[in-house]
C-alpha positions in Angstrom: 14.7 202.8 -80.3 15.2 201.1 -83.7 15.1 202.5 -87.0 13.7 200.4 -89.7 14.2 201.0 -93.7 11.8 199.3 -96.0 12.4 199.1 -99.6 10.8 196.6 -102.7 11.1 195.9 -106.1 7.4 196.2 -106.6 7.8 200.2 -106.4 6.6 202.3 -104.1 2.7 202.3 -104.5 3.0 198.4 -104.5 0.2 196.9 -101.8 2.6 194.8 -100.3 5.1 197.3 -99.8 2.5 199.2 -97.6 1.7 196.2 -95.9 5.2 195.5 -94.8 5.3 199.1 -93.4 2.8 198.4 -91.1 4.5 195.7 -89.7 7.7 197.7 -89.6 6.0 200.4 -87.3 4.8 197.6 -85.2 8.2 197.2 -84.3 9.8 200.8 -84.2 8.2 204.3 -84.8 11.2 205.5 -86.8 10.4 203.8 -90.1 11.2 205.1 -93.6 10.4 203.8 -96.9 12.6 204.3 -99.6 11.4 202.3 -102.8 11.7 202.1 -107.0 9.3 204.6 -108.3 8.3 201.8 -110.6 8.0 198.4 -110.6 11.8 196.8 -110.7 11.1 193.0 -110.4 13.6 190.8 -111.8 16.3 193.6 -111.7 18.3 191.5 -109.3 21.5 193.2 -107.8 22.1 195.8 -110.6 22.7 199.4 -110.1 22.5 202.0 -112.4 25.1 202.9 -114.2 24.4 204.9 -117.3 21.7 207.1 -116.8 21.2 209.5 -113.7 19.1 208.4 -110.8 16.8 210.6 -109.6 14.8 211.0 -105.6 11.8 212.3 -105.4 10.7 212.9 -101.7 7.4 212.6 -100.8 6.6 213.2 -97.5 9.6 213.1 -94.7 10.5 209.4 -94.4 8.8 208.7 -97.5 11.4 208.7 -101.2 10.3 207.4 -104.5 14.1 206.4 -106.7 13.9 206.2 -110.2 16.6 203.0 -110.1 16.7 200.0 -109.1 16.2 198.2 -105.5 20.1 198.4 -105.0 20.0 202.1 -105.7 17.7 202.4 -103.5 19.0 200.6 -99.9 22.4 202.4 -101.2 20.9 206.0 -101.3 19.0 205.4 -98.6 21.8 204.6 -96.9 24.4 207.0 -97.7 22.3 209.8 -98.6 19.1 210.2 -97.8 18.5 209.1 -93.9 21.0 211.0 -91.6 22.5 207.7 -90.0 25.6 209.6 -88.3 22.9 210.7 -85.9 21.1 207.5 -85.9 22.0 204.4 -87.8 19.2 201.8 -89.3 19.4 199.3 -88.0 17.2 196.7 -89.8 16.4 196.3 -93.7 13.3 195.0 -94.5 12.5 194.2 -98.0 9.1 193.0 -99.5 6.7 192.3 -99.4 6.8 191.1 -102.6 3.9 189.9 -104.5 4.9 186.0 -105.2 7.3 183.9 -104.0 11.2 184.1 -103.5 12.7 181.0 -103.2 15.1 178.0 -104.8 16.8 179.6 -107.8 14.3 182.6 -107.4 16.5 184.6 -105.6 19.4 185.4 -108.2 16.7 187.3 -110.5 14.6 188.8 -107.3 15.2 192.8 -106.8 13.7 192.2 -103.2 16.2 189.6 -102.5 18.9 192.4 -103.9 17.6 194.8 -101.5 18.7 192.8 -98.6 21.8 191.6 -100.4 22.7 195.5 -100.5 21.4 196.1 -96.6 24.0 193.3 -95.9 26.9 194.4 -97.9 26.3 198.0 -95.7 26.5 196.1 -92.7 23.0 196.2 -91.6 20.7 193.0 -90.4 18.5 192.9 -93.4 15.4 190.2 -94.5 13.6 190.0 -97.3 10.1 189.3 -97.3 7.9 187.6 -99.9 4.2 186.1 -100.4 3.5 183.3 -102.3 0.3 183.8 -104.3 -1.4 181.7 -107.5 -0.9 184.1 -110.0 -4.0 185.9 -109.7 -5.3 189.3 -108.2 -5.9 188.0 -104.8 -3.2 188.0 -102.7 -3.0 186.5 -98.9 -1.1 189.5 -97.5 -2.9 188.8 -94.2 -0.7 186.1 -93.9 2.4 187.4 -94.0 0.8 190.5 -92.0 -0.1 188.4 -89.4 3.2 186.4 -89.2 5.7 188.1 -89.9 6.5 190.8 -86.6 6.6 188.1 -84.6 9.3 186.0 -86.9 11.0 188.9 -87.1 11.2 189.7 -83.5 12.6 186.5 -82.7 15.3 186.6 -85.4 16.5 189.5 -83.8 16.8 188.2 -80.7 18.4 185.3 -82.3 20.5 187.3 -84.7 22.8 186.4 -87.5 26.1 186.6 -89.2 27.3 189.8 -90.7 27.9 188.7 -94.2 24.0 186.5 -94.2 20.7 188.2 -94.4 17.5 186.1 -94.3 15.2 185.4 -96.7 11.3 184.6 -95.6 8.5 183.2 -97.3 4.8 182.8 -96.2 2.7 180.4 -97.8 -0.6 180.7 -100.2 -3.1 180.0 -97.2 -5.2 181.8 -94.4 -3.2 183.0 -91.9 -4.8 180.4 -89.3 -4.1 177.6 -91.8 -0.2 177.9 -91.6 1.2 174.6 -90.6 4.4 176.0 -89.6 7.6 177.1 -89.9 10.4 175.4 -91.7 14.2 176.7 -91.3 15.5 174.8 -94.3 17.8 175.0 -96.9 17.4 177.5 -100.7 16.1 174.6 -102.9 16.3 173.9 -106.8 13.4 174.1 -109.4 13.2 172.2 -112.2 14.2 174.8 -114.9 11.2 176.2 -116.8 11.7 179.5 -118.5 9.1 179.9 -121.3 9.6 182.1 -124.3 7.2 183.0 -126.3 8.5 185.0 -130.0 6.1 187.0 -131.9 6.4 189.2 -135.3 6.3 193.2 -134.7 4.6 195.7 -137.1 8.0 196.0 -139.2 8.7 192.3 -139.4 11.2 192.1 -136.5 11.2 189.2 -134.2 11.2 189.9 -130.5 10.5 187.7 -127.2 8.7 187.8 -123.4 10.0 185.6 -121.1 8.2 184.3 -118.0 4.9 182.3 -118.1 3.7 179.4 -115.7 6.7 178.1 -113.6 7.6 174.1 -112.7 7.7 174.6 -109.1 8.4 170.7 -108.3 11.6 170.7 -106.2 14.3 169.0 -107.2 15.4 168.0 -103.4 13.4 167.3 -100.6 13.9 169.7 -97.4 14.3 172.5 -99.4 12.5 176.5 -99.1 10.0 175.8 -102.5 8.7 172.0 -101.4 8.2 173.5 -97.8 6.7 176.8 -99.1 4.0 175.0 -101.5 3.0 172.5 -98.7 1.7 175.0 -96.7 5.0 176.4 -94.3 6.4 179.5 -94.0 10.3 178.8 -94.8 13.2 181.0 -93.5 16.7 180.2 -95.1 19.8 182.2 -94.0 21.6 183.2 -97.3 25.4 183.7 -97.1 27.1 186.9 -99.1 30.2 184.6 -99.1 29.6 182.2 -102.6 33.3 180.6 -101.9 32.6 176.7 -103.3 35.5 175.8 -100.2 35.7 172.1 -101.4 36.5 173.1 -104.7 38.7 175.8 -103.9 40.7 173.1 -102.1 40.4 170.8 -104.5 41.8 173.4 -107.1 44.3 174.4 -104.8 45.8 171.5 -104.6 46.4 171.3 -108.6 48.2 174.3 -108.1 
């Protein structure tokens, strides 16, 4: 029997997180979620470093971590769930509320959960929902896709040093048009700031706002993802440019 950990950068209470748990115990009934205790989106792979992280356990497969979603695949890992008994053997992270893909996936904490699954040497996905920015989100799509998706990528499997990274569309489940193995894409870049004036005078920013989601290639995770497809795209650990190593090389 497998044993599934499911983590988020949403934090713990997140719906999505809970949804992805009921998939997770549709495929084993040894699942445990160990999750942010608040949201952690955009925290990408950091740890914490400088301040103590803290577990508080709230039922007995069920941990709320004060860090990030690196600290928490990591103390879930080494820690928390006794894996010299039984290892995990499957990370599933998600499902988070908007999409992951083309350049999404260096800022995504979800995406870092998986990364850290991965570095620990256990098959991990991470799992997002593509949504329009308002309170209704189609998390019965990616209920309703995503055990089987996953059961076939483990029959498939993949390299040690690549987790996958899956992405369901904005649409009814029965509206899908498919799946798409393709390629991490490129967005045009489209960060907006927006400065304001505090109470004392001081200038101070947000970040974020309405992103360009026009793909800058075609056959790529984001143009697949907004026509309707649920995209899969195997992500390598390794980020070795080989032609330019060997073309550096050479120089030397």
């Amino acid at each position: 029997m497998s044993r599934i950990l499911v983590s988020n950068d949403d934090g713990i209470d997140a719906e999505g997180i809970v949804v992805l748990e009921r998939i997770a115990k549709t495929l084993s009934d040894d699942v445990w979620v160990i999750a942010p205790e608040l949201e952690q989106s955009g925290a990408s792979h950091s740890l914490t470093l400088h301040t103590p992280v803290r577990m508080r356990k709230r039922d007995e497969r069920h941990y709320a971590i004060s860090g990030t979603p690196t600290d928490c695949v990591l103390l879930a890992l080494k820690e928390i769930i006794p894996v010299k008994q039984k290892p995990v053997t499957l990370v599933l992270s998600g499902i988070n509320k908007g999409s992951n893909a083309a350049d999404d996936i260096t800022y995504s904490g979800t995406v870092a959960a998986a990364m850290e699954g991965t570095i620990l040497e256990v098959p991990s996905i991470a799992l997002s929902q593509l949504t329009d920015d308002g309170e209704f989100v189609r998390w019965d799509t990616a209920e309703h896709h995503a055990a089987p998706i996953i059961k076939k990528l483990l029959q498939q499997g993949w390299p040690a040093e690549t987790f996958i990274n899956l992405n369901f569309p904005n649409c009814a489940p029965d509206e899908v048009k498919g799946i798409r193995v393709c390629s991490q894409g490129k967005r045009r870049v489209s960060v907006n700031l927006t400065g304001r004036i505090d109470l004392k005078g001081r200038p101070y920013f947000w970040l974020g706002g309405e992103r360009d989601n026009t793909a800058i290639k075609s056959g790529v995770d984001v143009e697949f993802l907004h026509a309707g497809y649920i995209t899969i795209t195997p992500i390598s650990m390794d980020m070795t440019d080989r032609s330019t190593m060997e073309k550096i090389s050479a120089a030397f």
